[in-house]
Structure formats: C-alpha cells, structure tokens
C-alpha positions in Angstrom: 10.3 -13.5 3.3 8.8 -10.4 4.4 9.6 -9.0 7.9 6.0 -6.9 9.1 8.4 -5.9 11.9 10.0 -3.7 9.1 6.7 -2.6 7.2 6.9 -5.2 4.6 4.9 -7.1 2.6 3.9 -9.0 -0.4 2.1 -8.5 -3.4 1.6 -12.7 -5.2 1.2 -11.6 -9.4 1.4 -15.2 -11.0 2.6 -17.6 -8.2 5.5 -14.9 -7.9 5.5 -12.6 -4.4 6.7 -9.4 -4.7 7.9 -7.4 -2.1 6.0 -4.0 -0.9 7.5 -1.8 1.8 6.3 2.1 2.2 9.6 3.7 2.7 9.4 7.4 3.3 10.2 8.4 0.0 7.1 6.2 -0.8 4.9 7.5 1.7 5.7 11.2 0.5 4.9 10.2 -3.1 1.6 8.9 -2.0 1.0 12.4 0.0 2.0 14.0 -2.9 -0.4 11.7 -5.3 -3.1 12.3 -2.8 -2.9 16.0 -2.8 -2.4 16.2 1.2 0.8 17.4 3.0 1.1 15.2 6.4 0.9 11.3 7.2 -2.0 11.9 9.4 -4.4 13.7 6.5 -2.8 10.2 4.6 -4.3 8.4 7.3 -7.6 10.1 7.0 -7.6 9.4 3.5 -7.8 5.6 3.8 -9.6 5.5 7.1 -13.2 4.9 6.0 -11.7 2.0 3.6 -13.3 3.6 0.7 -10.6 2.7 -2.0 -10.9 3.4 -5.8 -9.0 1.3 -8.2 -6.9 4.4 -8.9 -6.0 4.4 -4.8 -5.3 0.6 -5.0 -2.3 1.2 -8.0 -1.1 3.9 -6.5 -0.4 2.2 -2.7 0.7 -1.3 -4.6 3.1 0.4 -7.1 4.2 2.7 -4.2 4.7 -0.4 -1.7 6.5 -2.4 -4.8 9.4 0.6 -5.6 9.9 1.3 -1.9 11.0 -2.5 -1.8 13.3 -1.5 -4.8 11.3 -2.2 -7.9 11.9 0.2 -10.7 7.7 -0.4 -11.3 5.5 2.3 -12.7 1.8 3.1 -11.8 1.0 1.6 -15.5 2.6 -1.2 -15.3 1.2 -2.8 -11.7 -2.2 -1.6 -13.2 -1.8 -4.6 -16.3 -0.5 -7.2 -13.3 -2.3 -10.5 -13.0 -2.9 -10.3 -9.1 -3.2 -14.0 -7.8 -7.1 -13.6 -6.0 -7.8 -10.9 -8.7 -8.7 -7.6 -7.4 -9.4 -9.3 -4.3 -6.4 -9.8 -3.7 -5.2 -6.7 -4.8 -7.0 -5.0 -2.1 -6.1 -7.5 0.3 -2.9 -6.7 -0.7 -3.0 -3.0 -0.2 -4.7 -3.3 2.9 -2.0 -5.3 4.6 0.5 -2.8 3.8 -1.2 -0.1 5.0 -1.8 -1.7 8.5 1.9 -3.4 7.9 3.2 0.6 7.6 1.2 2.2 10.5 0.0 -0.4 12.6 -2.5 -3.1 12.7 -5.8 -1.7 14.3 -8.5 -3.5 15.8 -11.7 -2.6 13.1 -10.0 -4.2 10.1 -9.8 -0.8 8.4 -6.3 0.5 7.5 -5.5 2.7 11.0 -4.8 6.0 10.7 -1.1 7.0 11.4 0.2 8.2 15.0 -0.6 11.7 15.8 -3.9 12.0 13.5 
C-alpha cells in the first residue's frame, strides 16, 4: 500500500499496481533529463501542466525505479496503463503533488522555495 505521507504512489499496468516514489536520486535524474539545475526550475517546468508524452515516461519511469524497479524509460513507454494514457497522466500527476505537496488548483505545485 502506498504511504503519500512518504511521497509514494502507484502506477495500475494490467490490474497490477506498481509503486512510484521520487527519491532524490530520482528527482536529480529528472533535473538532469529536464536540462535544469534546482527543484524549484523542476517545479516551474510542470507548473502550467503542459506535459508531453516524453514528460509523462520520464516522471513514471523515474517514480517506478525510485520505488526500486530496475525499469527503463523504454520499457514504461510499451506499458498497458489501466485508464490508458489517462491514466498515465493521472498517474504522474499524483506523484508530483504526492512528492511536493498537494496544491489547491489541481496543477502539480511547484516545490518549496520556487
């Protein structure tokens, strides 16, 4: 069961959910990915919800080996998410608001400090 307390979530591929957590490793390979150097300029990248499908592997596959999976980018990009790419967005929203807060505009908040 996932703990939001800690950050976590879950990703449902097939019936099947998979735990998500943004560790800090994770978080600095998604700065690095996203060609910025602090969590706030993270922040501001996913503030205006304007996700690509590219952004949307990246934070799932990113979410699924900071829970431990040994995952690549390639591989979550074949998945069978259960709600499609519904909810595969769903699905990388919640851990973005699971990792820095939930804010009150149902867009991912921006991080502390931003």
């Amino acid at each position: 069961m996932a703990n939001r307390h800690r950050g976590e979530t879950t990703l449902m591929v097939a019936g099947d959910a998979l735990p998500m957590r943004l560790t800090l490793g994770a978080l600095a390979e998604l700065e690095h990915a996203f060609a910025v150097d602090s969590l706030p300029a993270l922040g501001e990248r996913f503030i205006d919800g304007r996700l690509s499908a590219r952004d949307i592997i990246r934070i799932l596959a990113a979410g699924l080996r900071g829970a431990g999976s040994a995952i690549r980018d390639e591989d979550v990009a074949g998945l069978s998410f259960d709600g499609g790419l519904s909810g595969a967005i769903k699905a990388a929203i919640a851990l973005l608001e699971a990792t820095f807060g939930e804010g009150d505009t149902g867009r991912p908040p921006q991080p502390p400090g931003a």
